[in-house]
C-alpha positions in Angstrom: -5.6 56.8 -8.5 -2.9 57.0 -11.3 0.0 53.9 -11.6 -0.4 50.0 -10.5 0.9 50.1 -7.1 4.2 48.6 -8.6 6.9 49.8 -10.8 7.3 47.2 -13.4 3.3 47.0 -13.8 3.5 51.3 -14.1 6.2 51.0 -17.1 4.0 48.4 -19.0 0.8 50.6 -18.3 2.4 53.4 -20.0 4.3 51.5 -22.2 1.0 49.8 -24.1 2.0 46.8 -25.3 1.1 45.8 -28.5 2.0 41.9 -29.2 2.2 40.4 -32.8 2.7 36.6 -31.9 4.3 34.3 -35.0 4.9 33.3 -37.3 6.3 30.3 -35.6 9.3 28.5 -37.5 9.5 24.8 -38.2 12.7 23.6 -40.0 15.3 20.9 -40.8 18.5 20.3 -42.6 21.1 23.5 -43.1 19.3 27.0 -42.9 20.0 30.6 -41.7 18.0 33.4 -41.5 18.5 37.1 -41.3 16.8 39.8 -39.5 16.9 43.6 -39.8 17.5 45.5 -36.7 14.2 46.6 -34.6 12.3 48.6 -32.4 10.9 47.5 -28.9 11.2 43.6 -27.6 11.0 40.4 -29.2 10.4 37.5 -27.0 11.2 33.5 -28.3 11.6 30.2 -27.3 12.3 26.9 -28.5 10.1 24.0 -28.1 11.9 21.6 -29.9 15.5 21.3 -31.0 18.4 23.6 -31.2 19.3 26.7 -33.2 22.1 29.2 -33.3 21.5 33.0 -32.1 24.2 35.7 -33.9 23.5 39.1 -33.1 26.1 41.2 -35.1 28.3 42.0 -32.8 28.9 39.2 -30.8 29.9 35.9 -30.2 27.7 33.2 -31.4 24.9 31.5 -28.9 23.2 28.1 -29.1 19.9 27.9 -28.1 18.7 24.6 -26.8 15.0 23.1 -26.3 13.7 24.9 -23.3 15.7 27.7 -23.5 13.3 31.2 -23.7 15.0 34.7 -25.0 14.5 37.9 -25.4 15.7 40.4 -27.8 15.9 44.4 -26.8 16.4 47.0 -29.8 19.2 44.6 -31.2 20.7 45.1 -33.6 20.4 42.7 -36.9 20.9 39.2 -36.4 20.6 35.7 -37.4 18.8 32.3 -36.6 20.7 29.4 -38.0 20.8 25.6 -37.8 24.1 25.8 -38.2 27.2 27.9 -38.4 28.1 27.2 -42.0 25.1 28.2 -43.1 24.7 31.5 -45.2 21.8 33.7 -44.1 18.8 34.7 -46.7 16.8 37.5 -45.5 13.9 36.7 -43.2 11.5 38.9 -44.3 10.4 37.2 -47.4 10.1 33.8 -45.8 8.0 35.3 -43.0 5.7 36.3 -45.5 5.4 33.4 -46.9 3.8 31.9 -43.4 0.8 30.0 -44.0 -1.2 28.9 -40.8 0.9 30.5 -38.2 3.8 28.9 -39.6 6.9 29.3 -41.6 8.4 25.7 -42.6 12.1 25.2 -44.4 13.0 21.8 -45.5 11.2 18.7 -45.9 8.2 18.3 -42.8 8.6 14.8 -42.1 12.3 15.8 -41.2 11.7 19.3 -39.1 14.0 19.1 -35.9 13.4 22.4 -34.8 10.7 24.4 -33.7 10.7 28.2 -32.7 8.0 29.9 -31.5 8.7 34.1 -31.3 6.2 37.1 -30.9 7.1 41.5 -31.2 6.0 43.5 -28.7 6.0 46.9 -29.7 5.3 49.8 -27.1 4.0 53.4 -27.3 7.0 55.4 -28.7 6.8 58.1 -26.3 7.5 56.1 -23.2 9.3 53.2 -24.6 12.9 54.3 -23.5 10.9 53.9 -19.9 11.9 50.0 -19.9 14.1 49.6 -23.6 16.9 52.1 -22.1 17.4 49.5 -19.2 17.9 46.7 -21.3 20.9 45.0 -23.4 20.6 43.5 -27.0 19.8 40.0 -25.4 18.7 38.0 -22.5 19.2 33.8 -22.1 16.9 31.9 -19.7 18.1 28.4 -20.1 15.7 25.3 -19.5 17.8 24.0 -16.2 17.9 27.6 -15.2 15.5 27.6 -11.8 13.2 30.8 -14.0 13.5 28.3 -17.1 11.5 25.6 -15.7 8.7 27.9 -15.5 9.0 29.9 -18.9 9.3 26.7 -20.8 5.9 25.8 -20.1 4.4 29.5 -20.8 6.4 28.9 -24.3 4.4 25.6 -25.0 1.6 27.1 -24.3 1.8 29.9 -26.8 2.9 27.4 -29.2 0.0 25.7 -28.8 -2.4 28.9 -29.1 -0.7 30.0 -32.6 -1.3 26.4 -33.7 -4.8 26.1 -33.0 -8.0 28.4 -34.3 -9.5 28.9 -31.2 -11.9 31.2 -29.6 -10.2 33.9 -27.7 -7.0 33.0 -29.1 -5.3 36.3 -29.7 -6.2 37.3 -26.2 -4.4 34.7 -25.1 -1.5 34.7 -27.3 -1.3 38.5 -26.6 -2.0 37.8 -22.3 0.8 35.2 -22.4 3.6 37.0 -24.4 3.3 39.8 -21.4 3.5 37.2 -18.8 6.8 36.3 -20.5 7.6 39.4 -20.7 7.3 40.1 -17.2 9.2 37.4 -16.5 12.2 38.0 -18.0 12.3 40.8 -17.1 12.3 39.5 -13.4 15.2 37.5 -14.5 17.3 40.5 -16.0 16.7 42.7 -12.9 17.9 40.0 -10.8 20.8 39.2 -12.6 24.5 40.1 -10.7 25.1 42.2 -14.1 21.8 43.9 -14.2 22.1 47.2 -15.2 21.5 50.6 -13.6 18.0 52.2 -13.6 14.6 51.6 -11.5 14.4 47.9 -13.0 17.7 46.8 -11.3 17.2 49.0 -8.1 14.0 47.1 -7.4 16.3 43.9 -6.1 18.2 46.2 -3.5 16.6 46.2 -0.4 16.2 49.6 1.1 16.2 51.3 -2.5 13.6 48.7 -4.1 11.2 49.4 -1.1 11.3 52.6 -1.1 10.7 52.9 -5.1 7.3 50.5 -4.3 6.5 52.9 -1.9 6.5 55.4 -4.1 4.5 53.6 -7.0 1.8 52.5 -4.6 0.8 55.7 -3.6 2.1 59.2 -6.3 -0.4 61.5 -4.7 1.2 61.5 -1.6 3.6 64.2 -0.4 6.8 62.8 -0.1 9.9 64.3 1.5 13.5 63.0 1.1 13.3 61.8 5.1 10.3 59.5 4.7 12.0 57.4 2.0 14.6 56.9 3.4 13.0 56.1 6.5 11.8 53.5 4.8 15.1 52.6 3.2 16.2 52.1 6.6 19.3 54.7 5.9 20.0 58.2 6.6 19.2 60.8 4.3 22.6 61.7 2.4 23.5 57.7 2.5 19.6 56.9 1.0 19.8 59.8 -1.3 23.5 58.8 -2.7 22.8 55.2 -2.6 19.3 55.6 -5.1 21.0 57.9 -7.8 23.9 55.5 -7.8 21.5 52.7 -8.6 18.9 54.5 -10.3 20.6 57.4 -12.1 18.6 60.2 -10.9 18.2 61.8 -7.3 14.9 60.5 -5.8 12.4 63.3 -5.7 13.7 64.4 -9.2 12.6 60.5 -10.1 9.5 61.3 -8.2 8.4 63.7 -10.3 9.7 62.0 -13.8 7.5 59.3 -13.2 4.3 61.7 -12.0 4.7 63.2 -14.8 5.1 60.3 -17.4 1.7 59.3 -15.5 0.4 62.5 -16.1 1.0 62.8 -19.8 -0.8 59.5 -20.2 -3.8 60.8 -18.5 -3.9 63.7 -20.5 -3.6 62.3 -23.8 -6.7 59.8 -22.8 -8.5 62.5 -21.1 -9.6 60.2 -18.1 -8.6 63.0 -15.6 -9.3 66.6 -15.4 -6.3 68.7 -14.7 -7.6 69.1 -11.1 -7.9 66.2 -10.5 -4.9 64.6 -12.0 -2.9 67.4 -9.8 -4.2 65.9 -6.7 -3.7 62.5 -8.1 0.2 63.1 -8.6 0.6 65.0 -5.5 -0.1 69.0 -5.7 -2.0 70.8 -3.4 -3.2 73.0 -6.8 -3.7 73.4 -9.9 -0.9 75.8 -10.7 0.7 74.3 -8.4 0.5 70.8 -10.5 0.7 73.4 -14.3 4.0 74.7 -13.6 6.1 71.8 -13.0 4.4 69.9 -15.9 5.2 72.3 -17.9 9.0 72.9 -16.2 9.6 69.0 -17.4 7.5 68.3 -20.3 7.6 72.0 -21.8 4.3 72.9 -22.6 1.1 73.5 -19.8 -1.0 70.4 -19.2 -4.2 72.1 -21.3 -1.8 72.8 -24.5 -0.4 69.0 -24.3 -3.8 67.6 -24.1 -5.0 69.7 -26.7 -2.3 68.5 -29.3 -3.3 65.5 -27.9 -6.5 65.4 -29.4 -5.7 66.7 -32.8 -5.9 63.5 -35.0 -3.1 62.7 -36.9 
């Protein structure tokens, strides 16, 4: 069976996550840092004290202890202790981490401590989840979702600062549990955005889009889902573009095919049997609309596939 039975899981299976965690910043007295613009998601939070977040473009935010957040393709920004601070680039203080840690200032007077990790996805289905999100996303400490994070945040603060056995598995584990969860907390947000991660909150929509993730092989028609939607046909079918941008079987078959492409370029599935596994009775059947969305037949794309680089 292709997918996880769920749509968030399916987008981070096809996404492959790759998690660089640290370094993690300790500082005190007046600093400012600034970071080039960058691909994917960036997931922080602070353990101790209280920084400013300035992502160019918009208005100054305070972080305070507690508070987890997580940065989608944004654009540059800053990390200051304060406002009257003038940024230095980043980059060269990163690389001057020694033992998981960058430090600025004297240690006996650090009052802040950030921990942050990149997770970078495969670049061919990335727009899959980095299309749906904006530049930022604040779960604050009294927040209901924040009471939970800020312990997952301790946690991975605790992993970077220790040498441990197993330790990037863990680190690595536990910045895709934060992912995940933040990106529960976006999707059920009032201003949540258009797109399969927001739709998943709406009743009739979001169980007919698990429906469909827990079983791609199966023949669906335009009536069962929204049978399952609990609507008519033409409401069911005007309601899910609305939320998700694309009419449902035409999502049906992005997604099979997303699933198929991964397949391919692993080589875990024949072609007939990753035809029945995203629902066509044949082969051809399976070959031509492959090859209708992705452009080239399924044999050609795992081919190039293949090729080493």
């Amino acid at each position: 069976m292709l997918g996880f039975r769920d749509p968030v899981a399916d987008a981070i299976g096809l996404l492959r996550p790759r998690t660089v965690i640290g370094p993690s910043l300790r500082a005190a007295g007046e600093w400012a840092l600034r970071f080039d613009t960058f691909l994917h998601v960036r997931i922080g939070g602070l353990v101790r004290g209280t920084c400013w977040l300035i992502l160019d473009g918009h208005e100054p935010v305070l972080l305070n202890e507690g508070d987890t957040f997580m940065l989608g393709n944004p654009p540059p920004y800053v990390l200051a202790g304060t406002l009257d601070a003038s940024p230095r680039p980043a980059e060269p203080v990163w690389a001057g981490a020694e033992d998981g840690l960058v430090r600025i200032g004297p240690e006996s007077e650090e009052d802040l401590y950030l921990c942050v990790g990149h997770i970078a996805f495969d670049d061919g289905n990335a727009a899959l989840l980095t299309d749906l999100l904006p530049p930022l996303v604040i779960v604050r400490a009294g927040d209901p979702q924040g009471r939970r994070l800020a312990p997952l945040i301790d946690l991975l603060a605790t992993e970077i600062g220790i040498a441990a056995a197993g330790g990037p598995l863990v680190q690595n584990h536990l910045a895709q549990i934060l992912l995940v969860h933040m990106l529960r907390v976006h999707a059920g947000r009032t201003d949540r955005p258009t797109g399969w991660l927001g739709a998943l909150n709406e009743d009739g929509i979001g169980a007919a889009l698990r429906a469909l993730h827990a079983d791609m092989a199966h023949s669906w028609s335009l009536k069962e889902l929204a049978e399952i939607s609990h609507m008519s046909r033409s409401a069911f079918a005007q309601a899910f573009k609305s939320h998700v941008g694309v009419p449902p079987l035409e999502y049906l078959i992005q997604w099979r095919m997303s699933l198929a492409r991964d397949a391919l370029a692993r080589d875990t599935l024949s072609i007939s049997e990753l035809a029945r596994a995203t629902g066509y009775l044949s082969e051809s059947a399976f070959s031509t609309a492959f090859r209708r969305v992705v452009g080239s037949s399924p044999a050609q794309f795992r081919s190039r596939a293949r090729r080493p680089e």
